[in-house]
C-alpha positions, 0 to 999 in steps of 0.5 A: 500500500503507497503510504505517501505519494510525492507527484511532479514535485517542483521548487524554484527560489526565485529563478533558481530550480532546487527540486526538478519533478520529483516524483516518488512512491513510498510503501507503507513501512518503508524506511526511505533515505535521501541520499546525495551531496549537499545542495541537491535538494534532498532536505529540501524534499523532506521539509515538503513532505513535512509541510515546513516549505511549499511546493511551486507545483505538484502534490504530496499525499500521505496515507491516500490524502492529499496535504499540498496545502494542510499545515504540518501540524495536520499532517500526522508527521514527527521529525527529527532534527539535527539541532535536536530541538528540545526545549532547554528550562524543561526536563526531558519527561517535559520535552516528550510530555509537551506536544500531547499536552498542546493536543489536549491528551489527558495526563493519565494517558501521557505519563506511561506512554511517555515512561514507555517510550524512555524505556524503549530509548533507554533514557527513563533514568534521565527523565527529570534532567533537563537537555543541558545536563545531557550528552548529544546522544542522550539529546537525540534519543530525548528528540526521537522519543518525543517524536515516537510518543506521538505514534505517527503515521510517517517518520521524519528525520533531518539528518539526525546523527551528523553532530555525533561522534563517529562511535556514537553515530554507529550506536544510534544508526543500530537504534534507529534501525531496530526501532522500526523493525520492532514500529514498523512506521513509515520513515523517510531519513536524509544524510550524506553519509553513505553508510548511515544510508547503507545501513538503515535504508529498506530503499535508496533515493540519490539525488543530484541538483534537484533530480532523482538520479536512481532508486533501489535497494541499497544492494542494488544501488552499490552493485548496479548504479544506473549512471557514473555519478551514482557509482562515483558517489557510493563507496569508500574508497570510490568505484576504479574507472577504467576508460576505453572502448568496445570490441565487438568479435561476433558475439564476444565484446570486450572493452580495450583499457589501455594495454589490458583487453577485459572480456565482458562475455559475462557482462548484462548490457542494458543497452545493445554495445557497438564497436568502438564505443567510448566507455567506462568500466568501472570496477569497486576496490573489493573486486580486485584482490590478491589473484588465486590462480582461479580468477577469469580475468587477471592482471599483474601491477606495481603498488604505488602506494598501500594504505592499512586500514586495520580489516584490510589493505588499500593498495594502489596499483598502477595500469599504464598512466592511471591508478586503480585501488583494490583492497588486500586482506590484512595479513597480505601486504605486498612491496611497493613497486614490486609486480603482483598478480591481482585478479578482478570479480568481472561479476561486478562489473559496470560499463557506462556509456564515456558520452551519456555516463550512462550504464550501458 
């Protein structure tokens, strides 16, 4: 069941365009993250949803309602915010307690469900303190409590961990996570960061300069992205770009990369090759590794540089003048500049069209 249906969405400041029509179908349940650079829009998006921003055109429904024009208090929303937003002379039982309040829920029906919500979080200890004499952590939790007492239909959030440290970043991704397992609520999540998406998102929205770029599983995303500003996005360190140009031999292609000829026999075109096409190969730094002897498809490099990130090795390897990155296991760590034979997962292959950036 479509729980909120965002149509030809459009937003201009004046004469500049920040949203470009949108349009995008969430799923009763679903946990949806925007996902892109800063400046393409992405909270944006979200601020429409929640009725903070108008649209220029087009029309937002939530649970098959149409609420373009109904404020936000109407809209059976909660958000969570990066600031976190709570109210600094009040407690945090206050905090979580004040939105019931201004809707007139009686007090006897508030307490427990406030009590039950702290618990959830892990804050009922902290109930009487006020924000100041809270870590951010213990802030945020106080934010996303208020916003979970209010039992929503859709769950907002704004980027709600970028002023945590990194430790504390990953503890609350895991919270957040299992609380909608266990709500189930619709969420849409904004970030730039890759792996707080990765992480938490059932799908993912890039956006770039006000445009949809791709949607999908987060799987699908990393392993398939539909063009190269997606596949360049995603990954730490980045996807390796190999450029060249196709070579059609009856029904085999392979694509020339500088003096390498990589077979894509395996490869599943989208769009039909031509002899000589410009292309980009693009493959990620876990599908090039130490080779085993089994590999299909091999190459024998100089490391130029190796970087040791403790679960593993980052070894840059020269390929004539350019320089792809694969990743070693911990305990290999092979001589800068001496030859080492390393084999690619040709599985995992992506080959982009040099003119469109299109994958082909």
């Amino acid at each position: 069941m479509i729980d909120i249906r965002i149509s030809s969405c459009n937003k201009n400041y004046g004469s500049l365009r920040v949203l470009k029509d949108i349009n995008l179908e969430i799923e009763r349940g679903e946990f949806i993250v925007l996902l892109g650079p800063s400046g393409c829009g992405k909270s944006t998006l979200l601020h429409i949803v929640a009725g903070l921003d108008r649209l220029s055109s087009g029309a937002i429904e939530i649970g098959g309602r149409d609420v373009t024009d109904v404020e936000p208090k109407d809209r059976d929303i909660a958000m969570v915010f990066q600031s976190y937003a709570l109210y600094p002379t009040m407690s945090v039982r206050s905090n979580m307690e004040f939105g019931l309040r201004m809707r007139g829920k009686p007090m006897a029906e508030i307490r427990p469900l406030v009590e039950e919500k702290a618990r959830m979080l892990h804050i009922d200890h902290l109930l009487d303190r006020r924000p100041s004499q809270l870590s951010g952590g213990q802030r945020q939790r106080v934010a996303i409590g208020r916003a979970l007492v209010r039992d929503p239909k859709v769950f907002l959030f704004d980027e709600p961990l970028s002023n945590l440290d990194a430790k504390l970043r990953a503890s609350m991704r895991t919270e957040i996570k299992k609380l909608h397992q266990s709500l189930g609520t619709t969420a849409i999540y904004v970030t730039h960061d890759q792996l707080e998406a990765m992480t938490l998102a059932t799908r993912m929205v890039v956006m770039k300069a006000g445009e949809i770029q791709q949607v999908g599983k987060p799987e699908e995303v990393y392993h398939r992205p539909v063009n190269l500003f997606v596949a360049d996005f995603l990954g730490n360190p980045g996807m390796n770009f190999m450029k060249g140009h196709l070579r059609l031999d009856g029904n085999r292609v392979s694509a020339d990369v500088g003096a390498a000829t990589i077979p894509l026999d395996g490869y599943a075109f989208d769009e039909k090759p031509t002899d000589g096409q410009a292309v980009v190969v693009g493959l990620r730094p876990e599908s090039v590794q130490p080779a085993t002897g089994g590999e299909p498809f091999s190459l024998t490099l100089k490391p130029t540089l190796i970087e040791h990130t403790g679960s593993d090795n980052l070894v840059v390897l020269a390929m004539g003048s350019e320089e792809i990155v694969g990743k070693f296991p911990s305990d290999m760590l092979p001589k800068l500049g001496e030859p080492v034979t390393v084999g690619f997962d040709l599985s995992r292959l992506s080959v982009f069209d040099a003119t469109t950036e299109r994958r082909i």
